[in-house]
ZAVEX-367836 format. One record per residue: residue number from 1; residue in three letters; x negated, y negated, z negated of N, C-alpha, C in turn. Coordinates in nm, 2 decimals, decimal comma, always signed. Atoms other than C-alpha are relative to their C-alpha. Layout:
<node><num>NUM</num><residuo>ala</residuo><n_px>X</n_px><n_py>Y</n_py><n_pz>Z</n_pz><ca_px>X</ca_px><ca_py>Y</ca_py><ca_pz>Z</ca_pz><c_px>X</c_px><c_py>Y</c_py><c_pz>Z</c_pz></node>
...
This chain:
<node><num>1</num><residuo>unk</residuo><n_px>-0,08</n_px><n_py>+0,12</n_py><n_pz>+0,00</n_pz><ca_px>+0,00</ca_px><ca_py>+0,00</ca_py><ca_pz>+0,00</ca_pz><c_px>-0,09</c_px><c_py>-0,12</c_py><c_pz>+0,00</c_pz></node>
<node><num>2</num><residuo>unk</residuo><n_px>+0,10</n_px><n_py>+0,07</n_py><n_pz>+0,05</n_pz><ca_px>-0,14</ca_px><ca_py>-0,30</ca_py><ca_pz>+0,11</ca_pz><c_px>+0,00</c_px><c_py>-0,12</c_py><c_pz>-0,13</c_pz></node>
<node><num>3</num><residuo>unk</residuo><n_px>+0,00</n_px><n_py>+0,07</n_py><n_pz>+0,14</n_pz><ca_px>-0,23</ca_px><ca_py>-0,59</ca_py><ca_pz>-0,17</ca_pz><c_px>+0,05</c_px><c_py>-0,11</c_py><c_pz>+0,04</c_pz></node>
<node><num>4</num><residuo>unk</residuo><n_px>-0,04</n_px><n_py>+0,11</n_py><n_pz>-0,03</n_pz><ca_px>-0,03</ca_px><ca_py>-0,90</ca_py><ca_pz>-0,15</ca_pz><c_px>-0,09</c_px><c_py>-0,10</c_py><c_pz>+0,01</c_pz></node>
<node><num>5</num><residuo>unk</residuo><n_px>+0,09</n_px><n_py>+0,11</n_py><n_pz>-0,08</n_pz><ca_px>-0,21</ca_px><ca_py>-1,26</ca_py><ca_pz>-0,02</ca_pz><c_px>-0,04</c_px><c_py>-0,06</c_py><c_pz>-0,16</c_pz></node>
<node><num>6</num><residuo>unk</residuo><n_px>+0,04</n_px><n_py>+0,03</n_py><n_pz>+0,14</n_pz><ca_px>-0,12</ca_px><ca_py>-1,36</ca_py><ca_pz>-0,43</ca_pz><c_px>-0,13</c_px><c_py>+0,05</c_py><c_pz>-0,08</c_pz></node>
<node><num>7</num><residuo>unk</residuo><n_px>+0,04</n_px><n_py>-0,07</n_py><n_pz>+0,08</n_pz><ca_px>-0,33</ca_px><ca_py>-1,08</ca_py><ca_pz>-0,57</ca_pz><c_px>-0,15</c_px><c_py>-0,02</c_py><c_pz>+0,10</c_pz></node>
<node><num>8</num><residuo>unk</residuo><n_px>+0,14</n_px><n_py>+0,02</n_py><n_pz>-0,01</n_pz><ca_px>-0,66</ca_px><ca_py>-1,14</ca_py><ca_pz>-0,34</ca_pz><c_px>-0,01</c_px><c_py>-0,15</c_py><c_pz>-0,04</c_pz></node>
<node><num>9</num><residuo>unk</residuo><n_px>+0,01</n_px><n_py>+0,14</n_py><n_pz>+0,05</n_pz><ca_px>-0,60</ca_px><ca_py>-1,53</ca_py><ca_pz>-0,45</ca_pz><c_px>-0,07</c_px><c_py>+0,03</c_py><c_pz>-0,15</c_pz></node>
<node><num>10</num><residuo>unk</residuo><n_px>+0,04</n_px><n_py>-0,01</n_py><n_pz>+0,14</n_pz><ca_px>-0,64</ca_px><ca_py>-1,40</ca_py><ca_pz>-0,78</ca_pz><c_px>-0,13</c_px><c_py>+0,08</c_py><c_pz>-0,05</c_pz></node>
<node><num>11</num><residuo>unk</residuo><n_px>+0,13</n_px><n_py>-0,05</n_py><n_pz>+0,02</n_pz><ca_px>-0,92</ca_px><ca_py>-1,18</ca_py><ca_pz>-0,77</ca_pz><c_px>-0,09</c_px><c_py>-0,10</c_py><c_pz>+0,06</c_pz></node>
<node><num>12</num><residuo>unk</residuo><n_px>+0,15</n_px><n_py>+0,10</n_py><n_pz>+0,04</n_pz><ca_px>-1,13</ca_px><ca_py>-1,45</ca_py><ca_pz>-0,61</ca_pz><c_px>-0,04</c_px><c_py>-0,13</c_py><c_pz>-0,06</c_pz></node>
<node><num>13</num><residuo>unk</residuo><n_px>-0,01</n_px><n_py>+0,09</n_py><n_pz>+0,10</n_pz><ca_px>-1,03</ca_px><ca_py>-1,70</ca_py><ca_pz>-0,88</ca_pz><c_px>-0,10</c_px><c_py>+0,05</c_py><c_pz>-0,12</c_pz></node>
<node><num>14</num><residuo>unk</residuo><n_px>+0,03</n_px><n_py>-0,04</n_py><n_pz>+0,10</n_pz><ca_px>-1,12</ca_px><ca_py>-1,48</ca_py><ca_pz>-1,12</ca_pz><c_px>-0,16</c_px><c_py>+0,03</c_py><c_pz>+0,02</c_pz></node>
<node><num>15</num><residuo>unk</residuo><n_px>+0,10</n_px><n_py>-0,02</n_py><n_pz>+0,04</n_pz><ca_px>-1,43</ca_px><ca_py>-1,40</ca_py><ca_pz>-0,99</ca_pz><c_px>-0,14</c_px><c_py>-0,12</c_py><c_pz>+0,04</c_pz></node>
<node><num>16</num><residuo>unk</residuo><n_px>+0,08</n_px><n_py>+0,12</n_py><n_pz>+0,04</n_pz><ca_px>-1,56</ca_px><ca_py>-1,77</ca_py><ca_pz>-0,99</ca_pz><c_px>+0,04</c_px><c_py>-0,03</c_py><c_pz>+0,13</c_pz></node>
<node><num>17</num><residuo>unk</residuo><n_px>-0,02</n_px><n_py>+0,09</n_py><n_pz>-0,12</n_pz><ca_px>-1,44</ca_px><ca_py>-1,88</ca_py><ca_pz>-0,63</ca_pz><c_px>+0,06</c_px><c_py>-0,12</c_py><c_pz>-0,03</c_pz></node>
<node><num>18</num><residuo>unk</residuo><n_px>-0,10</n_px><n_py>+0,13</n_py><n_pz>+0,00</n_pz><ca_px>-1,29</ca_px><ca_py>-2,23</ca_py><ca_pz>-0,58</ca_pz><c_px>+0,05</c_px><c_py>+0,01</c_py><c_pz>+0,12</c_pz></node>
<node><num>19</num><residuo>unk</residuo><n_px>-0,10</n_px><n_py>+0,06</n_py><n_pz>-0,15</n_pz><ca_px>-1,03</ca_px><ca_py>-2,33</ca_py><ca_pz>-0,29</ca_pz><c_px>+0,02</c_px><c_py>-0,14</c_py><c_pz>+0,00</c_pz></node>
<node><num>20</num><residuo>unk</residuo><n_px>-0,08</n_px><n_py>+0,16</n_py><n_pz>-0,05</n_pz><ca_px>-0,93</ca_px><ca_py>-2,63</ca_py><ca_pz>-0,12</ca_pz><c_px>+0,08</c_px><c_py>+0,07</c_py><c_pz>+0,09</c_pz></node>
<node><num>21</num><residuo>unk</residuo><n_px>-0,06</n_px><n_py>-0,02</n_py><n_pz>-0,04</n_pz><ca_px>-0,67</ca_px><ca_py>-2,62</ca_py><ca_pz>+0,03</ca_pz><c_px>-0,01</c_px><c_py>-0,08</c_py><c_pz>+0,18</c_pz></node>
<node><num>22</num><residuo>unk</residuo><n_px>+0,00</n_px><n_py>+0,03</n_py><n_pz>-0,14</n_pz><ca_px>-0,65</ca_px><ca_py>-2,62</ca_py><ca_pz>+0,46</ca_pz><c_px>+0,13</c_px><c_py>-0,04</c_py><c_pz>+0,07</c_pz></node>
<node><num>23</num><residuo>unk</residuo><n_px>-0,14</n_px><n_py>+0,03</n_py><n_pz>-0,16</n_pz><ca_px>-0,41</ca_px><ca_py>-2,68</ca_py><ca_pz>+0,76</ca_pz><c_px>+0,09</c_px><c_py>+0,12</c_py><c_pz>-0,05</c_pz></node>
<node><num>24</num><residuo>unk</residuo><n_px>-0,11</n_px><n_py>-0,11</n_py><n_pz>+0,04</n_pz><ca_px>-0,07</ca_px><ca_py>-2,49</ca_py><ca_pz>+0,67</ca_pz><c_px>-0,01</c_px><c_py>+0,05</c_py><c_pz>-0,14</c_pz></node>
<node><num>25</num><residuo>unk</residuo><n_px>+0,06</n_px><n_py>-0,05</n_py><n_pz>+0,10</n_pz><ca_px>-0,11</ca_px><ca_py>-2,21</ca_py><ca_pz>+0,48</ca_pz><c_px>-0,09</c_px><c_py>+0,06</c_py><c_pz>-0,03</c_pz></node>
<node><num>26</num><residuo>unk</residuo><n_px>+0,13</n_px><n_py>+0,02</n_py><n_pz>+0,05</n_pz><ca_px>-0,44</ca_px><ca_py>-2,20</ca_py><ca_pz>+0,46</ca_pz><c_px>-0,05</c_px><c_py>-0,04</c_py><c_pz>-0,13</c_pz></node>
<node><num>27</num><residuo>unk</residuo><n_px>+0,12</n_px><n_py>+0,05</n_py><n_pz>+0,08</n_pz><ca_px>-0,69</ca_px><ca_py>-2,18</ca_py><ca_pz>+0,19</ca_pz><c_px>-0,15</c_px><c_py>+0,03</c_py><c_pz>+0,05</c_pz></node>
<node><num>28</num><residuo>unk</residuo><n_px>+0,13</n_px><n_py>-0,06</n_py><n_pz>+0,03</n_pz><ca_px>-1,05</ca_px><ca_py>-2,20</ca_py><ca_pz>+0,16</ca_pz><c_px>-0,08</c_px><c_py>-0,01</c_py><c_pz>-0,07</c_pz></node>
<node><num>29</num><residuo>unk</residuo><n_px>+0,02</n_px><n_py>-0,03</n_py><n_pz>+0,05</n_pz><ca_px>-1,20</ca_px><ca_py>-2,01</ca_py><ca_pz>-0,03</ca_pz><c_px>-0,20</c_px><c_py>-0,02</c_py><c_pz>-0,03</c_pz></node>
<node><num>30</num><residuo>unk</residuo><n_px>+0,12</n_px><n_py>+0,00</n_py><n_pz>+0,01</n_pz><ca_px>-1,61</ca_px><ca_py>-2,06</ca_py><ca_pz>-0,16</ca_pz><c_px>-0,05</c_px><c_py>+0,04</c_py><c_pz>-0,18</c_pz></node>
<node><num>31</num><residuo>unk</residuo><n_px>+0,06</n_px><n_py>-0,04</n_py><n_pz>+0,06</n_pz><ca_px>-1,83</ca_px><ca_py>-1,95</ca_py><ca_pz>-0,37</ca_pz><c_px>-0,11</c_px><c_py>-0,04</c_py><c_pz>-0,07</c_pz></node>
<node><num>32</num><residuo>unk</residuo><n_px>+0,11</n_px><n_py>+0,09</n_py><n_pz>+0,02</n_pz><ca_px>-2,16</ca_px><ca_py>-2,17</ca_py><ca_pz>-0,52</ca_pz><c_px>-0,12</c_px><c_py>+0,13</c_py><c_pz>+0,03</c_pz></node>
<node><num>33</num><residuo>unk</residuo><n_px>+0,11</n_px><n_py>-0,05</n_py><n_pz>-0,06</n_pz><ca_px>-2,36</ca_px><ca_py>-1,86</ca_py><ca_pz>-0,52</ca_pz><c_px>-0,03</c_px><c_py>+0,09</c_py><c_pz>+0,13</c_pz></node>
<node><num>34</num><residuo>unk</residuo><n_px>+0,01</n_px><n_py>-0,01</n_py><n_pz>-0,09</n_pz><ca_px>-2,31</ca_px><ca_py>-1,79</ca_py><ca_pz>-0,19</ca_pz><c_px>+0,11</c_px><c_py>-0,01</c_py><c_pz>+0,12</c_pz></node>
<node><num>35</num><residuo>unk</residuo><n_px>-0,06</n_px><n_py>+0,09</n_py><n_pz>-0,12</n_pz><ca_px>-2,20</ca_px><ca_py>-2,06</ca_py><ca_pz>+0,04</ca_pz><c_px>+0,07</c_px><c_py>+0,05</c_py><c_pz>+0,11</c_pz></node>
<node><num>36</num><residuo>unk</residuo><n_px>+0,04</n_px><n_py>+0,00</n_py><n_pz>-0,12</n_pz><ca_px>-2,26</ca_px><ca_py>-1,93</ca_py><ca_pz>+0,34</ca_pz><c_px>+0,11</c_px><c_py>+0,11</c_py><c_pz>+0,05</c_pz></node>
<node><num>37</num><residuo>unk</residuo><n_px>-0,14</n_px><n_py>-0,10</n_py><n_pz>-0,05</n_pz><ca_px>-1,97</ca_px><ca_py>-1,67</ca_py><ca_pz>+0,31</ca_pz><c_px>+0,11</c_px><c_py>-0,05</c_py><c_pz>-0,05</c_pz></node>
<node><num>38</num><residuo>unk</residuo><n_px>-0,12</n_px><n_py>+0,02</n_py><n_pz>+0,01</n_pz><ca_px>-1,65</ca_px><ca_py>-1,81</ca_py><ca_pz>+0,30</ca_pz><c_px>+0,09</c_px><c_py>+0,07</c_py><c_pz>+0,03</c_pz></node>
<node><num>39</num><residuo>unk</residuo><n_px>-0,07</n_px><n_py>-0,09</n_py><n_pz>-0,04</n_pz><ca_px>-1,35</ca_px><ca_py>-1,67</ca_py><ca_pz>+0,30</ca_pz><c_px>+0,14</c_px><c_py>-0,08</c_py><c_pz>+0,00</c_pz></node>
<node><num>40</num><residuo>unk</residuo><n_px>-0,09</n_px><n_py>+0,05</n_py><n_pz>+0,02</n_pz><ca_px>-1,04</ca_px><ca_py>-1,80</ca_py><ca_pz>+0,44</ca_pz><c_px>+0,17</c_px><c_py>+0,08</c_py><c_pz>-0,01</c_pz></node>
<node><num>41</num><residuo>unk</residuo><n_px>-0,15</n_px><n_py>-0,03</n_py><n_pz>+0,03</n_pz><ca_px>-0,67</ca_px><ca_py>-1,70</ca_py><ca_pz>+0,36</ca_pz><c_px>+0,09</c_px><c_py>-0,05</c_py><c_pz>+0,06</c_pz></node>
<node><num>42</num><residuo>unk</residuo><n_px>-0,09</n_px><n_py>+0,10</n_py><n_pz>-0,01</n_pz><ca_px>-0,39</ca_px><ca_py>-1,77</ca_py><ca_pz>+0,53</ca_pz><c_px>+0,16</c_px><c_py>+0,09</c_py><c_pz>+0,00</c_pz></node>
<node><num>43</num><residuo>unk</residuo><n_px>-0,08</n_px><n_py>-0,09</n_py><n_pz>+0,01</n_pz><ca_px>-0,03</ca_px><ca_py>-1,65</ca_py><ca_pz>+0,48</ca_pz><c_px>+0,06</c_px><c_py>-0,03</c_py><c_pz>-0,20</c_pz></node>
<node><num>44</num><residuo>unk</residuo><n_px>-0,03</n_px><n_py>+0,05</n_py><n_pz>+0,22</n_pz><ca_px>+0,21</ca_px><ca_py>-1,73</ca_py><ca_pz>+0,13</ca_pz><c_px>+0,00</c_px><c_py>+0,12</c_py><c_pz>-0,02</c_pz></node>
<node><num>45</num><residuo>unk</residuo><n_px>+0,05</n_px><n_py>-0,09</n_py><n_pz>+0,16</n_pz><ca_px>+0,16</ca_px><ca_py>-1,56</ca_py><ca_pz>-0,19</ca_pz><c_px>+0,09</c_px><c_py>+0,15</c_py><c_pz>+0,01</c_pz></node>
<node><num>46</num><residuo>unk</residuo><n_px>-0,06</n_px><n_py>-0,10</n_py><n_pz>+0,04</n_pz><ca_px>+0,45</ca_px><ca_py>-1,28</ca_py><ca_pz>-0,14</ca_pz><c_px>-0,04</c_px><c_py>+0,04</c_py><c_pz>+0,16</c_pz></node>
<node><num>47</num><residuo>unk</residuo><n_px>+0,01</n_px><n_py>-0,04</n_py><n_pz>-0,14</n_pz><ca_px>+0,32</ca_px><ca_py>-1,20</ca_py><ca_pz>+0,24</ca_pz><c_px>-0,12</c_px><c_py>+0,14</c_py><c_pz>-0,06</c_pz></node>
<node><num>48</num><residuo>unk</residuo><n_px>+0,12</n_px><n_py>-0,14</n_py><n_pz>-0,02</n_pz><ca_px>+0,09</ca_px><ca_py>-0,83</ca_py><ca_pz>+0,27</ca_pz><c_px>-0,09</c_px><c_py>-0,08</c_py><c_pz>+0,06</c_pz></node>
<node><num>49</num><residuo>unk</residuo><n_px>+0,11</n_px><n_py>-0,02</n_py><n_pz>-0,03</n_pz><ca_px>-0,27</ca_px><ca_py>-0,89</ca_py><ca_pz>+0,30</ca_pz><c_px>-0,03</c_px><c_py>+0,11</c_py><c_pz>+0,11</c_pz></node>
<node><num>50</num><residuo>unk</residuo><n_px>+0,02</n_px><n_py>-0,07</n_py><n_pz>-0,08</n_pz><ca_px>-0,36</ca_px><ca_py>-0,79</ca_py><ca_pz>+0,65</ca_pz><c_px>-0,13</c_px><c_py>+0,07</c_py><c_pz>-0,04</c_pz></node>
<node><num>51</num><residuo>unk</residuo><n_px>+0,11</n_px><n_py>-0,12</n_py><n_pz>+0,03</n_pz><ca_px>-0,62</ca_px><ca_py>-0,47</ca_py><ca_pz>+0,63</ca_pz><c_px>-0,17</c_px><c_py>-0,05</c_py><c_pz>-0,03</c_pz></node>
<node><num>52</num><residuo>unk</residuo><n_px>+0,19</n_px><n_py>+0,04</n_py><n_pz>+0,00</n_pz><ca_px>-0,93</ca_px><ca_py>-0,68</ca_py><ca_pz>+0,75</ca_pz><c_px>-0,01</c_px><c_py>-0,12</c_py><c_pz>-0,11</c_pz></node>
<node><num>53</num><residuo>unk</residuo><n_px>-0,01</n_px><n_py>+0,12</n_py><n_pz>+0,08</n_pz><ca_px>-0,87</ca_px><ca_py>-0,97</ca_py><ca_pz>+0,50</ca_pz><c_px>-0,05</c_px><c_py>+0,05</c_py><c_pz>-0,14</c_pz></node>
<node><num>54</num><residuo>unk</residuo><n_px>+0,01</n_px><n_py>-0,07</n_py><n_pz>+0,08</n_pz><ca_px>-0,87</ca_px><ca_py>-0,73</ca_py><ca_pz>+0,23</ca_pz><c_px>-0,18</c_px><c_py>+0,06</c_py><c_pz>+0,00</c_pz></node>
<node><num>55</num><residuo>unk</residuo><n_px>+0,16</n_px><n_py>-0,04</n_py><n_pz>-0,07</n_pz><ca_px>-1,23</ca_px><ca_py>-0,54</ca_py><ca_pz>+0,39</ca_pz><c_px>-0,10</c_px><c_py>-0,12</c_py><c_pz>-0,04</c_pz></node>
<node><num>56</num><residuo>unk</residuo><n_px>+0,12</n_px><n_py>+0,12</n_py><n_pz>-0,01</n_pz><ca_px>-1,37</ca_px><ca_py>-0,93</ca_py><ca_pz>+0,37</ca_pz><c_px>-0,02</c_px><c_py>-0,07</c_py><c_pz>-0,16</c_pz></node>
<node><num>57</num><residuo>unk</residuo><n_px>-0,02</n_px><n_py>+0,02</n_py><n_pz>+0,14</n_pz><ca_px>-1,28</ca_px><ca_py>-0,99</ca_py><ca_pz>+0,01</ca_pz><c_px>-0,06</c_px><c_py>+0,12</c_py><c_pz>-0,08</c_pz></node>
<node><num>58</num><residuo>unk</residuo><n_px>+0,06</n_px><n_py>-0,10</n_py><n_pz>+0,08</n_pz><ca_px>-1,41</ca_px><ca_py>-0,65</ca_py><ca_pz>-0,12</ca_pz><c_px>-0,18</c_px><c_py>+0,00</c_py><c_pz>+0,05</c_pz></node>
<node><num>59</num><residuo>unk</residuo><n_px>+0,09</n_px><n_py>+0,00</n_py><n_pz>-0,01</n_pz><ca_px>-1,70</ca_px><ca_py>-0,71</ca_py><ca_pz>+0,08</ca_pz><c_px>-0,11</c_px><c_py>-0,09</c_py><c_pz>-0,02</c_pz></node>
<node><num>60</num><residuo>unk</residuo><n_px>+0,03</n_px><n_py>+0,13</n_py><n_pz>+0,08</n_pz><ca_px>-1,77</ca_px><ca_py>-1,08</ca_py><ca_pz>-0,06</ca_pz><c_px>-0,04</c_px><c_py>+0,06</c_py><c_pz>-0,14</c_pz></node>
<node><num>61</num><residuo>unk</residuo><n_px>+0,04</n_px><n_py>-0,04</n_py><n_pz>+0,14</n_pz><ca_px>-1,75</ca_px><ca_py>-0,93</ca_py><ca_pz>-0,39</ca_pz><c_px>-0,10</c_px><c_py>+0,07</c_py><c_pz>-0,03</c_pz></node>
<node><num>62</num><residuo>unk</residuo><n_px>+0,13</n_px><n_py>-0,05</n_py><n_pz>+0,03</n_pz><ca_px>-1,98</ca_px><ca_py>-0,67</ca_py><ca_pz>-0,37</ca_pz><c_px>-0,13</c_px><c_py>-0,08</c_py><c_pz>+0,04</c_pz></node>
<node><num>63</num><residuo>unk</residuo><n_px>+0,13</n_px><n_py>+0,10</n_py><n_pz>-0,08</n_pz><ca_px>-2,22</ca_px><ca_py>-0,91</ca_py><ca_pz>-0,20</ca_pz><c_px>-0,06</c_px><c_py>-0,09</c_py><c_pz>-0,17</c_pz></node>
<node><num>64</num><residuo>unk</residuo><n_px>-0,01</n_px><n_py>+0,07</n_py><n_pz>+0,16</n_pz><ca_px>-2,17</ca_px><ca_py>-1,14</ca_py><ca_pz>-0,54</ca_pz><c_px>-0,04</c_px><c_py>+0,08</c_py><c_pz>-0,15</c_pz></node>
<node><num>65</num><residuo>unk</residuo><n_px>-0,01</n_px><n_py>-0,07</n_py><n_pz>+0,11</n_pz><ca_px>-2,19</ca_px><ca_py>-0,86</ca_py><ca_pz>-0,74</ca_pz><c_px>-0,19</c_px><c_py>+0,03</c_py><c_pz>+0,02</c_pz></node>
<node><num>66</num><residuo>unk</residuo><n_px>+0,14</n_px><n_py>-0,02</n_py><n_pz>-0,04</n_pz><ca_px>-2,52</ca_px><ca_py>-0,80</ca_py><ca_pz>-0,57</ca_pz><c_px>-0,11</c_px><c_py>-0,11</c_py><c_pz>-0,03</c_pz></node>
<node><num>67</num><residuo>unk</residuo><n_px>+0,11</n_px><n_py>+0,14</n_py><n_pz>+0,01</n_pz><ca_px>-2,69</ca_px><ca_py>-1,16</ca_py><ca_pz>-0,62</ca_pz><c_px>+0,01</c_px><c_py>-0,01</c_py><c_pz>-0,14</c_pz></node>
<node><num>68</num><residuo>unk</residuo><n_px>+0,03</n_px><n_py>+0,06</n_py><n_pz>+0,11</n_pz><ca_px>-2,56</ca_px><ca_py>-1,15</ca_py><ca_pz>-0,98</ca_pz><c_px>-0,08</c_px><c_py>+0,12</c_py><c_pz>-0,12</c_pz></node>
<node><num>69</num><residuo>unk</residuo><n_px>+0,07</n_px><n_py>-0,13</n_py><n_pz>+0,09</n_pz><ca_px>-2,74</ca_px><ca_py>-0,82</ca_py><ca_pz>-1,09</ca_pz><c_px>-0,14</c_px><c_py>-0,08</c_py><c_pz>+0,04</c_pz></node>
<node><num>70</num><residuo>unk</residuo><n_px>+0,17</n_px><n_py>+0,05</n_py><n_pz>-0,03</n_pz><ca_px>-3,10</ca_px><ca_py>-0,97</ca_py><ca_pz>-0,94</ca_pz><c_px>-0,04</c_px><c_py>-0,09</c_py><c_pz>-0,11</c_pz></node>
């Protein structure tokens, strides 16, 4: 089942991202310790997280998880 658009908002709240808010419904999403991957959202809060959006958020994290073990 995929994860609602709410529930990846909230996991990369939680794991120190900030948003501003874009065109529509757009956010974008960043990170300080690493910029250079952003991640944008688009779609309200009770809409399913398409498959690859999900893929780019699990794969951010581990990335982050990766810079904050070094």
């Amino acid at each position: 089942m995929p994860k609602k658009i709410r529930e990846l908002k909230a996991i990369l709240l939680k794991a120190g991202f900030v948003y501003r808010p874009a065109k529509g419904s757009h956010t974008f999403w960043t990170h300080p310790l690493i910029p250079d991957e952003p991640v944008t959202i688009a779609g309200k809060d009770g809409d399913d997280a398409p498959r690859y959006l999900e893929k780019q958020v699990n794969r951010v994290l581990k990335q982050l998880e990766e810079i904050e073990e070094e």
